[in-house]
N, C-alpha and C positions, 0 to 999 in steps of 0.2 A: 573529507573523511566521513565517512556514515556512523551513523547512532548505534551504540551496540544496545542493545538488549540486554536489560536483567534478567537472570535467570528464573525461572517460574520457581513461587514460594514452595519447597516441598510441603509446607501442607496444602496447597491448592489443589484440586479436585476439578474433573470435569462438573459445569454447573448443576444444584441442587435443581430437584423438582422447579421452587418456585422462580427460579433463575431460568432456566434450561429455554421455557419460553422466548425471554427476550434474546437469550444466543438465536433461536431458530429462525426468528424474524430479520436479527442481524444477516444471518449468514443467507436468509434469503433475499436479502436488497443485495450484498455484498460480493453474493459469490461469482452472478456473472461477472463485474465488472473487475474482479480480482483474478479469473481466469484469463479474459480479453488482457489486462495489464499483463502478467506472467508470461503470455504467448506473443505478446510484442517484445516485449524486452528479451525472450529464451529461444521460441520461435516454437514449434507446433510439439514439443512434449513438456510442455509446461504444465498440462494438468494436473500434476501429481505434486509440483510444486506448490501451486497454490492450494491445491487440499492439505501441505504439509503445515502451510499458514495459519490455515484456517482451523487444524488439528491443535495448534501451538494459540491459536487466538483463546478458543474453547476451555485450553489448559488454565489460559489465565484470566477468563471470562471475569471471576469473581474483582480482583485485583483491576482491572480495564472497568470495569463499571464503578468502581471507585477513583479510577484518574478523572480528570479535570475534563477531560474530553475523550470517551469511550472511542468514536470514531479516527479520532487524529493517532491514540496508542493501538489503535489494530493496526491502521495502516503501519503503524512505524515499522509494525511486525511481520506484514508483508511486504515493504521495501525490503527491509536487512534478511530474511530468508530469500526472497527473490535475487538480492545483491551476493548473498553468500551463493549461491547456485552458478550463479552467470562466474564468479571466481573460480567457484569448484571445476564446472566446466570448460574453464580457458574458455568460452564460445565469444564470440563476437555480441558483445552489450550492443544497445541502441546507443547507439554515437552521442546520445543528447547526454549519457551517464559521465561520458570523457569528458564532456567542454563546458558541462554545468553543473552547478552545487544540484543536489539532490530533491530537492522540493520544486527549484526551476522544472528541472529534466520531468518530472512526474508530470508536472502541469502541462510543459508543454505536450510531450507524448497522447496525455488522457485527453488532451482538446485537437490536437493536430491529427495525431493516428488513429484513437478509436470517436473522435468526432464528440465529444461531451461538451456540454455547455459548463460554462463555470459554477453554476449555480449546482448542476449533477456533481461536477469537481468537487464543488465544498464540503455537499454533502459526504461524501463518499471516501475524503480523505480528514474532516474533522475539521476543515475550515470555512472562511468568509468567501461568497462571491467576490466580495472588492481584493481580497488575500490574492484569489488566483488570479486575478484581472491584472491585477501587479506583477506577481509572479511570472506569468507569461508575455507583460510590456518588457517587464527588464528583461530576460531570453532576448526578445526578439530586438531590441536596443544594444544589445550585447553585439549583434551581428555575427557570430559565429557562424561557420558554415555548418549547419546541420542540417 
């Protein structure tokens, strides 16, 4: 089952001045590698999905820089907008969404398909290199055919 998402606070606002900065820097480490994910898992008109993420991250920039781990609550928020898509569209998900829990499936994708080291992984999704090195041992311990 996937993480729903809370609804963004009505009073959250796109980031004040002295915020706005750190969104811009986010969104610029974040955004190729949230396009490249989107267009693996959707396939080539994914781009609009992931600017819908990333419009939804912005929403709740203020509230995500008060989680425990800014990076780990974006991603959660571009899984479940990218998960709600692949649904919306009946399209054919990346196989790995079928046969694995959700965080496996990410890891192994971002290191198998688009070529990341763990360490970009970590970064990029809010966690530890040794997190995804695990992550993708048990995947591939699993034997699943993917």
């Amino acid at each position: 089952m996937h993480d729903a998402l809370p609804p963004p606070d009505p009073g959250d606002r796109p980031p004040p001045s002295t915020r706005r900065h750190d969104y811009q820097a986010f969104r610029t480490l974040a955004r190729p590698v949230y396009l490249r994910y989107a267009e693996a898992r959707l396939g080539r008109e994914a781009v609009a999905v992931a600017e819908e993420a990333l419009t939804s991250i912005a929403v709740r920039w203020t509230a995500l820089l008060s989680s425990p781990n800014t990076f780990a609550s974006a991603w959660q928020v571009l899984r479940h907008t990218v998960t709600g898509e692949a649904a919306r569209r009946q399209c054919t998900d990346s196989p790995l969404y079928q046969l694995l829990p959700p965080a496996h499936a990410d890891a192994v994708l971002l290191s198998r398909d688009l070529r990341m080291t763990p360490s970009k992984i970590a970064q990029i999704t809010g966690t530890s290199p040794s997190a995804v090195r695990a992550l993708i041992a048990h995947a591939e311990r699993s034997r699943l055919p993917y």
